[in-house]
N, CA, C and O of each residue as an XYZ file, in Angstrom:
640
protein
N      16.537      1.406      1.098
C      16.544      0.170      1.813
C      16.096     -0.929      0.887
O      15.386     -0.761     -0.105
N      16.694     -2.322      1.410
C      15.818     -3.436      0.336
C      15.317     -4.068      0.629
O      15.550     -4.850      1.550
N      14.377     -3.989     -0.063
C      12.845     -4.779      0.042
C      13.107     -6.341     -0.189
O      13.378     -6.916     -1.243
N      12.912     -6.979      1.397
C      13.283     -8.470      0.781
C      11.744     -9.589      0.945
O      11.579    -10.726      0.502
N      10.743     -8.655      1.804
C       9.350     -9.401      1.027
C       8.376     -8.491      1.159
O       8.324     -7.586      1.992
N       7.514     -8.784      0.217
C       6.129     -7.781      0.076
C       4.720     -8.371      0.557
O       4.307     -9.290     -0.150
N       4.148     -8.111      1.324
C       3.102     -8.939      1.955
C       2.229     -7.106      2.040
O       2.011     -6.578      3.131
N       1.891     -6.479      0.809
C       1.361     -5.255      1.057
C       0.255     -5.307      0.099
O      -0.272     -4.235     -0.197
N      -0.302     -6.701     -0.585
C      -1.510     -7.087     -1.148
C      -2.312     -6.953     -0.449
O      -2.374     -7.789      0.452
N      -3.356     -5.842     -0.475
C      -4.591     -5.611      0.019
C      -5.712     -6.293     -0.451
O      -6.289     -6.117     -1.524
N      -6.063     -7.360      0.745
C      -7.211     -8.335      1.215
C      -8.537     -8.057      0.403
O      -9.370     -8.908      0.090
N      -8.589     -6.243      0.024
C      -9.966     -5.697     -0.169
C     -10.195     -5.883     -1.254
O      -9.490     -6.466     -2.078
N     -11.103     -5.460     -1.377
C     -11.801     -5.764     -3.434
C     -11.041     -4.961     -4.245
O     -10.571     -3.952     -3.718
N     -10.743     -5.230     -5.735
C     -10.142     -4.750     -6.114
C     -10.791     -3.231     -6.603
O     -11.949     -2.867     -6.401
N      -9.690     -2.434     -7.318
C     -10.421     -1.172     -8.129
C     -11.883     -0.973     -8.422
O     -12.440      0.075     -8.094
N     -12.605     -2.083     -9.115
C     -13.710     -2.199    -10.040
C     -14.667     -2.180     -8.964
O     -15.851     -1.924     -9.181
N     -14.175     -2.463     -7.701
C     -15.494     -2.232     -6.544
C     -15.966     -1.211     -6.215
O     -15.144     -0.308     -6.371
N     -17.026     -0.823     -5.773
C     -17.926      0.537     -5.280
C     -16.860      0.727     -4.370
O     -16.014      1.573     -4.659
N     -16.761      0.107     -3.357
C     -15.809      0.936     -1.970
C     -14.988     -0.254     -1.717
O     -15.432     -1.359     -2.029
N     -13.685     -0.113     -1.112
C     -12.987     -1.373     -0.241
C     -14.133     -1.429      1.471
O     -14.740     -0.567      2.107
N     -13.938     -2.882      1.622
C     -14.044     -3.171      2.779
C     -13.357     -2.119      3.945
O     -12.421     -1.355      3.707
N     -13.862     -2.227      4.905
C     -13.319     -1.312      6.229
C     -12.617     -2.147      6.793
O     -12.870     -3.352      6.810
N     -11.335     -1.436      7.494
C     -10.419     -2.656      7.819
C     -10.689     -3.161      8.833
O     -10.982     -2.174      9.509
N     -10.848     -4.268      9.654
C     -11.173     -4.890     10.870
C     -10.211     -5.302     11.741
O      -9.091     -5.727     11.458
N     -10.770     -5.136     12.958
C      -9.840     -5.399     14.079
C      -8.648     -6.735     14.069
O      -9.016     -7.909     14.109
N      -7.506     -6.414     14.023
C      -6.648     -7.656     13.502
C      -6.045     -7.492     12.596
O      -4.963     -8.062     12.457
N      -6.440     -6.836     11.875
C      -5.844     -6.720     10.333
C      -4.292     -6.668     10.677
O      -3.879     -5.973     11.605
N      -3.427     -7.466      9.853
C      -2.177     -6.990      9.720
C      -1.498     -6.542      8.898
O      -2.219     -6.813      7.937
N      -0.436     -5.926      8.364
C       0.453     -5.629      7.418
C       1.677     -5.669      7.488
O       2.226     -5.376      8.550
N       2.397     -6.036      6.393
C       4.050     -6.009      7.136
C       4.863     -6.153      6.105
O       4.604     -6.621      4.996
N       6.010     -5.665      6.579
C       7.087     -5.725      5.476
C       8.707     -6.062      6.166
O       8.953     -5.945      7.366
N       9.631     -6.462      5.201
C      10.701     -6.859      5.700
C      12.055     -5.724      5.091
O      12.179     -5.847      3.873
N      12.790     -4.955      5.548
C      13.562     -4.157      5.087
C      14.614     -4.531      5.438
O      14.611     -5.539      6.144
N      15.849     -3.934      5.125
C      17.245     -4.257      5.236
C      17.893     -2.734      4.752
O      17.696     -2.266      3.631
N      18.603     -2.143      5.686
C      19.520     -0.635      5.860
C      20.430     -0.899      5.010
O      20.917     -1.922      5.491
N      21.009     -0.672      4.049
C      22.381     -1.028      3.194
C      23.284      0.634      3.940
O      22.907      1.775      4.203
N      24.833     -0.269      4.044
C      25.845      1.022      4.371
C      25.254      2.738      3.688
O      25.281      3.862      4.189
N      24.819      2.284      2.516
C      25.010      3.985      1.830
C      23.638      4.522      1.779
O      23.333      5.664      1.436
N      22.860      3.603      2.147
C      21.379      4.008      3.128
C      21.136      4.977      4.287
O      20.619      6.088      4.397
N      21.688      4.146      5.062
C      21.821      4.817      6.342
C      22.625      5.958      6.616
O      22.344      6.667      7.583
N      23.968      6.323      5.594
C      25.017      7.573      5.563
C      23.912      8.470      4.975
O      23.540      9.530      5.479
N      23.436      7.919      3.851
C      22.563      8.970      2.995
C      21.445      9.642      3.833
O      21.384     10.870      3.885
N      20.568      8.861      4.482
C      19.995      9.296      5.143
C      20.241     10.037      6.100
O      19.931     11.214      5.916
N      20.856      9.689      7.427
C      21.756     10.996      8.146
C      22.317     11.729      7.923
O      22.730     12.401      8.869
N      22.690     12.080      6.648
C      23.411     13.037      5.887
C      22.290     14.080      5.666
O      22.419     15.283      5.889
N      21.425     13.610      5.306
C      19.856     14.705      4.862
C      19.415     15.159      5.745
O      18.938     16.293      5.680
N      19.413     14.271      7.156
C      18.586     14.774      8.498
C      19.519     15.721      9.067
O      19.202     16.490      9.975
N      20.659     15.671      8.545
C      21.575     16.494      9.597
C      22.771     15.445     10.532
O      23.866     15.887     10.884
N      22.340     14.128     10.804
C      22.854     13.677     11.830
C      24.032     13.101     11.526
O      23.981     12.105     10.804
N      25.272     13.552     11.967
C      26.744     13.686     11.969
C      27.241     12.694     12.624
O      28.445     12.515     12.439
N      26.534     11.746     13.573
C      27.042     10.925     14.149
C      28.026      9.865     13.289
O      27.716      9.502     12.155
N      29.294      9.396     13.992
C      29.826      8.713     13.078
C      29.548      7.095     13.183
O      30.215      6.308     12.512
N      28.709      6.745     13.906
C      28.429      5.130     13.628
C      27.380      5.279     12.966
O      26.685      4.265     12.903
N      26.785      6.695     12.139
C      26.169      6.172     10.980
C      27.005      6.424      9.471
O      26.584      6.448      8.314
N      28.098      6.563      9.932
C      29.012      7.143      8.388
C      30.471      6.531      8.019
O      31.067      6.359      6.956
N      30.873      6.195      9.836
C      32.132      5.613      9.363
C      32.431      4.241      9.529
O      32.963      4.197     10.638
N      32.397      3.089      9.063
C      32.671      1.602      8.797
C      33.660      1.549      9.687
O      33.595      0.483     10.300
N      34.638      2.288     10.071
C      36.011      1.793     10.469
C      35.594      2.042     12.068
O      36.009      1.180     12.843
N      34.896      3.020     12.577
C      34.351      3.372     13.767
C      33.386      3.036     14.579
O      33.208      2.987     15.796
N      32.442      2.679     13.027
C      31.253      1.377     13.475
C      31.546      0.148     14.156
O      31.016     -0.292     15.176
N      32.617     -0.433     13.335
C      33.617     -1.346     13.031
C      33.827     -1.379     15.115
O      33.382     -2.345     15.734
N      34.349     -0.507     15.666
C      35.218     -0.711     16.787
C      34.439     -0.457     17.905
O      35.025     -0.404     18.987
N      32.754     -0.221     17.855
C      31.886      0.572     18.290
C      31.350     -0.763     19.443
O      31.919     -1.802     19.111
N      30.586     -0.937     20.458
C      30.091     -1.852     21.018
C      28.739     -2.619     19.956
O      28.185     -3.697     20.169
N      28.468     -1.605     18.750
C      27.882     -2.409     17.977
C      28.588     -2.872     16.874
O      27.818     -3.522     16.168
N      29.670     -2.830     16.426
C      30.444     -3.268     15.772
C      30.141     -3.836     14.164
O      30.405     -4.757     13.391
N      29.278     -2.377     14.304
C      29.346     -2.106     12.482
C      28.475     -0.929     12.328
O      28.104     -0.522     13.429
N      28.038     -0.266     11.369
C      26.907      0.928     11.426
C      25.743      0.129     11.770
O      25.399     -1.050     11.857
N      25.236      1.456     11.944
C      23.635      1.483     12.931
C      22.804      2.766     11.635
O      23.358      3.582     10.899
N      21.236      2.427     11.830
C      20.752      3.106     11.179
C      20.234      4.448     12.240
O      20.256      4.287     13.460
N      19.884      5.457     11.762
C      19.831      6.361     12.840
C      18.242      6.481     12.732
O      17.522      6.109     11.805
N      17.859      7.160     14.041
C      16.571      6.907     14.296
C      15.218      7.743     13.973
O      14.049      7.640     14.344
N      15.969      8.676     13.051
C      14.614      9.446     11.966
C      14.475      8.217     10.682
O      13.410      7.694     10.355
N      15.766      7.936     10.099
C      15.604      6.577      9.305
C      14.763      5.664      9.429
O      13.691      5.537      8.838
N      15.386      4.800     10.453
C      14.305      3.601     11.004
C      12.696      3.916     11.249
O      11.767      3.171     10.936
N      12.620      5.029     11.800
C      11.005      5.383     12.299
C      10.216      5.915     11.125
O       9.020      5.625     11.118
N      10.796      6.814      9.904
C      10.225      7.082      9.126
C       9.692      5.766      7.901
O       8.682      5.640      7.209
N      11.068      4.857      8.101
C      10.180      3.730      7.147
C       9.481      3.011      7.970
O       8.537      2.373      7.505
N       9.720      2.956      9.110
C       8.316      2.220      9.934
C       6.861      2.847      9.970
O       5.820      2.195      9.883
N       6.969      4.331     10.124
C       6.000      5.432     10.304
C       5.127      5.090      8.415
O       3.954      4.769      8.228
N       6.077      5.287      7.473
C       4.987      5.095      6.218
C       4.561      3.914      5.604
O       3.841      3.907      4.605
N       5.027      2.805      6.231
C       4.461      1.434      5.959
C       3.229      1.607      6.379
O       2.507      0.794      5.802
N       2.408      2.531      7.386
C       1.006      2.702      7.385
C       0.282      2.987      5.828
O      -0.347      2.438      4.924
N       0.828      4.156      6.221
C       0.256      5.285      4.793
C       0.494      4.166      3.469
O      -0.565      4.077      2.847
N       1.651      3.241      2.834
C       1.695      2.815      1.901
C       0.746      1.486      2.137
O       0.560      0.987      1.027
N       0.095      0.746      3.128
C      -1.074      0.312      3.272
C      -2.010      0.350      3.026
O      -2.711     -0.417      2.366
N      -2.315      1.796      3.800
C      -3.704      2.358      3.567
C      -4.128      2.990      2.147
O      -5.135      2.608      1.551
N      -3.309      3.943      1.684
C      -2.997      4.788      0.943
C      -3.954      4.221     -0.918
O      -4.860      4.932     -1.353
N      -3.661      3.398     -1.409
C      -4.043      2.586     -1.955
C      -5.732      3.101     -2.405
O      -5.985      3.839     -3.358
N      -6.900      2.417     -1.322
C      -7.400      2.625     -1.107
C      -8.601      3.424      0.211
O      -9.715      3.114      0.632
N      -7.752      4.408      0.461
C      -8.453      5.457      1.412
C      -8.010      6.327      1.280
O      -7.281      6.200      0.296
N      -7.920      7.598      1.789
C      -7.501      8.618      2.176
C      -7.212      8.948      3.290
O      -8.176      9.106      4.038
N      -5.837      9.187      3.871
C      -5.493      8.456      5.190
C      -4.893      9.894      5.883
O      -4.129     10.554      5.179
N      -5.127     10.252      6.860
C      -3.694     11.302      7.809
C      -3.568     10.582      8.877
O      -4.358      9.877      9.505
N      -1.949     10.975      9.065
C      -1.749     10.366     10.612
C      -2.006     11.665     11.671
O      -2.034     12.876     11.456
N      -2.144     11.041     12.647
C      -2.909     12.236     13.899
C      -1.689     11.942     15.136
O      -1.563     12.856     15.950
N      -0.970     10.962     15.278
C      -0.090     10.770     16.458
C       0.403      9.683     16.147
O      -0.268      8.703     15.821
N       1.809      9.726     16.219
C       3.051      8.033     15.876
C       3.737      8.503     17.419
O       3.862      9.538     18.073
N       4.003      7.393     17.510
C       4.816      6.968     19.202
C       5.534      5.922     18.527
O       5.084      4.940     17.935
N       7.009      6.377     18.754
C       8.070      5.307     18.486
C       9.298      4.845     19.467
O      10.292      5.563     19.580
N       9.225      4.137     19.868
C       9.691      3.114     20.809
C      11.378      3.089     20.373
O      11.546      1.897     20.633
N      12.532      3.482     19.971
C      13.727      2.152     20.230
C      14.458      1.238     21.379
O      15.040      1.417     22.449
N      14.132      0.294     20.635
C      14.462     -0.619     22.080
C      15.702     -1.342     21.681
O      16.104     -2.109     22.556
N      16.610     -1.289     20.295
C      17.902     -1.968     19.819
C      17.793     -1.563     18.694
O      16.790     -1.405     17.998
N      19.550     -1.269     18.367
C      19.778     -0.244     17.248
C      19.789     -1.291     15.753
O      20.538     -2.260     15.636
N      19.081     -0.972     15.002
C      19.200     -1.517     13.623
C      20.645     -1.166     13.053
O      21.198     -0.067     12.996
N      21.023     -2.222     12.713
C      22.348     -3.054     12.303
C      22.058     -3.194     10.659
O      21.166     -3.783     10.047
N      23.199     -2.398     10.213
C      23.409     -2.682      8.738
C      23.029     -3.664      8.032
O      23.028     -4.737      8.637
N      22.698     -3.689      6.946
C      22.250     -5.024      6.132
C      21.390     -6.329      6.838
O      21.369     -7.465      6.363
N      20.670     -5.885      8.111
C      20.123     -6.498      9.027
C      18.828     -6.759      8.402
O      18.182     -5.712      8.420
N      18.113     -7.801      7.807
C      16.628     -8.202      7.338
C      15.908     -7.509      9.037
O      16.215     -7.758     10.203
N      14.988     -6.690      8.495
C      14.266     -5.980     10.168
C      12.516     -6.038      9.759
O      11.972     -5.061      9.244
N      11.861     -7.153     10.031
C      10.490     -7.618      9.279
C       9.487     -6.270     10.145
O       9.138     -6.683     11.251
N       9.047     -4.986      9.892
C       7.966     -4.319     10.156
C       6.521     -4.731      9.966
O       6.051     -5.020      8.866
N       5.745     -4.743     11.273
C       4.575     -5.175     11.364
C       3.600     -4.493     11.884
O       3.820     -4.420     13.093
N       2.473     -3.863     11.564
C       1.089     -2.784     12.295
C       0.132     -3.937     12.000
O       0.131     -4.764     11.089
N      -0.574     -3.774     12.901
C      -1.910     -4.332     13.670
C      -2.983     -3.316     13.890
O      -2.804     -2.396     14.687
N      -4.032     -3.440     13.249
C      -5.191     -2.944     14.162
C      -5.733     -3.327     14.918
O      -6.142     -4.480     15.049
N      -5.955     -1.776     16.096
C      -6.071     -2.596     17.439
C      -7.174     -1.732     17.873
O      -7.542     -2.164     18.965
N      -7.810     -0.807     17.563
C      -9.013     -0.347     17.621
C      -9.521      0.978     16.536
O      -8.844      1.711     15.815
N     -11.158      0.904     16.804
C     -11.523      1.248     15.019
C     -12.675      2.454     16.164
O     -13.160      2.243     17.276
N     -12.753      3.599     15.306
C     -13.895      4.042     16.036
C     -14.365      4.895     14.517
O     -13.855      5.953     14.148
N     -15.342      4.216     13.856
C     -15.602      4.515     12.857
C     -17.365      5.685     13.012
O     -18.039      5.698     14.041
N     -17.677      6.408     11.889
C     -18.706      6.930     12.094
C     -19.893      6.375     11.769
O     -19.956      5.617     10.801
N     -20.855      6.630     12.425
C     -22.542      6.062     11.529
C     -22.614      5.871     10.248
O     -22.879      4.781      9.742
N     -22.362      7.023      9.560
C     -22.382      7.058      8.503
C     -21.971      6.114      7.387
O     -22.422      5.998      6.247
N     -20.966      5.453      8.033
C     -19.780      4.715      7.372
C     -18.684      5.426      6.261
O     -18.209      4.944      5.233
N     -18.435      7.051      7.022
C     -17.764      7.456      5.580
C     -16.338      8.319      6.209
O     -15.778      9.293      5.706
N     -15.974      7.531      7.563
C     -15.057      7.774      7.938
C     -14.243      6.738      9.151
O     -15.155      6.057      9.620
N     -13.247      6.441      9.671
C     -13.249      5.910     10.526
C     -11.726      6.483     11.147
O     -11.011      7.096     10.354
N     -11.287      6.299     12.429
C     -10.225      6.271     13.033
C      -9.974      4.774     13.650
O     -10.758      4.044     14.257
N      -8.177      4.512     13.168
C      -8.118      3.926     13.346
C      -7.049      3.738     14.745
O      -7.196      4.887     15.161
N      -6.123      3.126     15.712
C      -5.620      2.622     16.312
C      -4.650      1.455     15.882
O      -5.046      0.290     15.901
N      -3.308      1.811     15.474
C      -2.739      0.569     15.040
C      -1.202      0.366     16.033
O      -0.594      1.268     16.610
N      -0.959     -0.657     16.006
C       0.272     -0.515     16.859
C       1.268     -1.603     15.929
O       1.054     -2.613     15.259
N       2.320     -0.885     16.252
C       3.596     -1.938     15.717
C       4.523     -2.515     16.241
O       4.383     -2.789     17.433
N       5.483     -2.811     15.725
C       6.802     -3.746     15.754
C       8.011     -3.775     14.591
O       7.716     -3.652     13.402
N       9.214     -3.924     14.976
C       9.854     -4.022     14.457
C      11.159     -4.970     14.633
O      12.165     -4.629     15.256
N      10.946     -6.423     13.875
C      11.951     -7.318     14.839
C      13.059     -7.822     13.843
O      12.937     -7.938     12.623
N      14.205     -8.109     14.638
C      15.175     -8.760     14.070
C      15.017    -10.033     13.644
O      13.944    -10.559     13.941
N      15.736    -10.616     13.077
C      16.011    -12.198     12.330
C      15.347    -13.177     13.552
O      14.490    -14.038     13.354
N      16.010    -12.798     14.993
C      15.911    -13.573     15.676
C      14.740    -13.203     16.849
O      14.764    -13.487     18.047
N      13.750    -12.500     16.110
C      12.569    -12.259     16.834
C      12.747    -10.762     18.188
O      11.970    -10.582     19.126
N      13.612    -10.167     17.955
C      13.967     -9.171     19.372
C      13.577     -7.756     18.905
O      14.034     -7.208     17.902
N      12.786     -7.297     19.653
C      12.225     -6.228     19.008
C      13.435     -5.517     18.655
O      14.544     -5.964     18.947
N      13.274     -4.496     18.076
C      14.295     -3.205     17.827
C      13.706     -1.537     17.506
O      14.365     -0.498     17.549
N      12.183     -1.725     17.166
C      11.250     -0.513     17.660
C       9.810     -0.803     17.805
O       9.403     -1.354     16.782
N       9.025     -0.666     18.556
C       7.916     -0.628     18.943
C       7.150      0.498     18.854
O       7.539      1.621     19.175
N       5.940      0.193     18.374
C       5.216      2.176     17.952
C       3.602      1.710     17.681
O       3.093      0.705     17.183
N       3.054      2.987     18.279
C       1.524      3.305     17.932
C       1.265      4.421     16.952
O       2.056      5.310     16.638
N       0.219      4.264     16.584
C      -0.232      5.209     15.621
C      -1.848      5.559     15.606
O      -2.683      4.662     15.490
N      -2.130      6.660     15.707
C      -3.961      6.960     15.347
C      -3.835      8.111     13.708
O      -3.201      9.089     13.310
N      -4.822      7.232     13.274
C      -4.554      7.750     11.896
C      -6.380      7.491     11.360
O      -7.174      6.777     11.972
N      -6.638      8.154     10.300
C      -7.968      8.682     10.092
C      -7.948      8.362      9.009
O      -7.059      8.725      8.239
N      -9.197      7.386      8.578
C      -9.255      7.340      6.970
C     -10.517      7.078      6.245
O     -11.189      6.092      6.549
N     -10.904      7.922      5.270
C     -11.739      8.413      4.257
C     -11.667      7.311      3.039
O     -10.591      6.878      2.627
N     -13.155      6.844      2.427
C     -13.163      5.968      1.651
C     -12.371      7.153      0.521
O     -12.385      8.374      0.678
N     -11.692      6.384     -0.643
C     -11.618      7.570     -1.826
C     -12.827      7.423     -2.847
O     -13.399      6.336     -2.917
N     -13.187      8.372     -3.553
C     -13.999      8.401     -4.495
C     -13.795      7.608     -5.564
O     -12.653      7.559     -6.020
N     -14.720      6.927     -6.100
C     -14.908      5.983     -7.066
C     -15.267      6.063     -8.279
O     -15.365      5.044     -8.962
């Protein structure tokens, strides 16, 4: 897929710090992707999925969406690791539960801006762990969602 902006500069201190900051309620992250034709074939091709409005242009073409569509292990998996390539950085992260929403099919060469929010933190005393609560989005050019998703995911300062 192509990357048409990067807004995945982490707020926190850099390397040379003892620990990053803990992320706080609000935090956002986000990125803007775009499915190219041999994206989306490639990808359903790997998952298995045979459908032909992810393979054939001419069928896409005549389809009520009237061009390819990305299929929906595609779409959710680059929505699903825009966490992890967030976090990842600085923590040590697993996901524990993703809930993914489609609510309108991603459209070829479609700019589709992905966005997670934290929306609740239940961190330990200690300060050497926390769970987090993040929820997302995924909208078209013209603001309309096209997947919606939660996530609880767990993350460990990394060693310094």
């Amino acid at each position: 897929m192509t990357l048409t902006d990067d807004r995945l500069r982490s707020p926190w201190p850099d390397a040379s710090s003892p620990r990053p900051r803990w992320p706080e309620l609000g935090d956002r992250f986000e990125k803007t992707f775009a499915f190219s034709a041999t994206e989306i074939s490639d990808f359903a091709a790997r998952c298995g999925d045979t459908n032909p409005l992810h393979h054939d242009p001419e069928y896409a073409a005549n389809s009520r969406f009237r061009g390819l569509i990305a299929c929906g292990p595609h779409t959710s998996a680059v929505f699903i690791a825009l966490i992890a390539n967030w976090f990842a950085p600085d923590w040590e992260i697993i996901g524990q539960e993703f809930q993914v929403r489609f609510d309108q099919a991603v459209r070829v060469d479609t700019p589709v801006r992905m966005a997670w929010t934290v929306a609740e933190i239940d961190a330990n005393s200690a300060g050497t762990r926390a769970k987090l609560i993040v929820t997302g989005e995924a909208l078209d050019p013209a603001g309309r969602p096209l997947l919606t998703g939660r996530a609880a995911v767990v993350l460990w300062p990394k060693e310094r």
